[in-house]
C-alpha positions in Angstrom: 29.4 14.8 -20.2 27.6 13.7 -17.3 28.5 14.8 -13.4 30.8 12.7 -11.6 29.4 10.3 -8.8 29.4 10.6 -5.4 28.9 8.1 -1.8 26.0 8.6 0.0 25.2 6.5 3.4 22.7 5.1 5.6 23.4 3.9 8.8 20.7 2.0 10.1 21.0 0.0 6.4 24.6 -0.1 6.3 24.0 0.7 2.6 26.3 3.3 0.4 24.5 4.3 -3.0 27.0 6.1 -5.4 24.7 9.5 -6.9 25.3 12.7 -8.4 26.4 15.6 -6.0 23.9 18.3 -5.5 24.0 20.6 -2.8 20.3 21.6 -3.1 18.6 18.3 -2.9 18.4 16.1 0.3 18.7 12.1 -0.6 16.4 9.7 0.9 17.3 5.7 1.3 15.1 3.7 -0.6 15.2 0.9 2.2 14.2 2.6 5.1 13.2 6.6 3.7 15.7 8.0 5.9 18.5 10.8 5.0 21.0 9.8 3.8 24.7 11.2 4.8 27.5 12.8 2.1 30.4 11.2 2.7 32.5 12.2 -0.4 33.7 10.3 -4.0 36.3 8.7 -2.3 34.0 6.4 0.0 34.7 2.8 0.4 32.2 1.0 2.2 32.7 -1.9 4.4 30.7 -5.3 3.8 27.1 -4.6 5.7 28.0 -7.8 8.4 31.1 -6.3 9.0 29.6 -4.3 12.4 33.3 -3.4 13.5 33.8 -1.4 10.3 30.0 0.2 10.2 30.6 1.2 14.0 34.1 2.8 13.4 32.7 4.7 10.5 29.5 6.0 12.6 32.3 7.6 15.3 33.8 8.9 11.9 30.6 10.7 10.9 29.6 12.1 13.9 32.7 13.5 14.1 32.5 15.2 10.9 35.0 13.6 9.3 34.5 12.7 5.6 35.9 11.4 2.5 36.7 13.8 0.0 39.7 13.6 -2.7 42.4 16.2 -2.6 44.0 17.3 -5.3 47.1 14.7 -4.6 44.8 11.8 -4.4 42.4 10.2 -1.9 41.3 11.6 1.6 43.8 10.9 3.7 44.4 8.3 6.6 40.9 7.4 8.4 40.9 5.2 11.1 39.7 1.8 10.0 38.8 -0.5 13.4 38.0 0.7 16.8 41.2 -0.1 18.6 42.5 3.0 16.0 39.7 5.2 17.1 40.5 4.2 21.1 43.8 5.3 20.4 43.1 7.9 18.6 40.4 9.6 21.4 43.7 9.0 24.2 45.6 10.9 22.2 43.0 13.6 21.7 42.7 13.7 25.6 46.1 13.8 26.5 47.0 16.4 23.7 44.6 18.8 24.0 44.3 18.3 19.9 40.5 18.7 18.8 38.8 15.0 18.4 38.0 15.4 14.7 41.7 16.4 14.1 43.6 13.2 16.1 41.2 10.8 13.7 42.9 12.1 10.3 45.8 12.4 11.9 48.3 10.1 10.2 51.0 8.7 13.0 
C-alpha cells in the first residue's frame, strides 16, 4: 500500500503539486527550483489568475497557518479573500488574540 499524498506549494508559480510526505527530504519546484512549502493533504488551490486568492493564501503561510485534516474531517475555517483577512487582523488588534489564532478562528 502506497503513502498517502500530500499539497505542496510555490508561490512565485502559483503551482500546488500533490507528493508523498516526508519529513527528511526538502521539495524543489520543477518550474522555477525553488522550495516548495507543506501545506497539508487537505489543500485546495486556487486557479493560478486568481491573484486575490494566491495573495490571501501567502498572508496564510506566513502566518503559519496550514492545512492539515483532523480527525473529524478537514482543517477548519481559513480565511478565503482579503476582506476576511482585513477583518480578521482588526480583530487580532483589538483582542489582543495572537494573529495566527484570529485567522482559524471561525466567527
Amino acid at each position: 500500500m502506497g503513502h498517502a499524498k500530500t499539497s505542496y506549494v510555490c508561490q512565485p508559480c502559483r503551482a500546488s503539486y500533490k507528493q508523498p510526505y516526508d519529513r527528511d527530504r526538502q521539495r524543489i519546484c520543477p518550474r522555477c527550483a525553488q522550495p516548495l512549502i507543506h501545506v497539508g493533504s487537505a489543500f485546495a488551490a486556487p486557479r493560478r489568475r486568481d491573484t486575490a486568492a494566491w495573495r490571501t493564501l501567502s498572508v496564510l503561510l506566513h502566518a503559519c497557518v496550514r492545512f492539515h485534516k483532523s480527525c473529524c474531517g478537514g482543517p477548519g475555517y481559513r480565511p478565503r479573500t482579503l476582506r476576511e483577512v482585513r477583518e480578521r487582523m482588526t480583530f487580532a488588534r483589538r483582542s489582543g488574540v495572537p494573529f495566527a489564532r484570529a485567522l482559524v478562528r471561525h466567527f
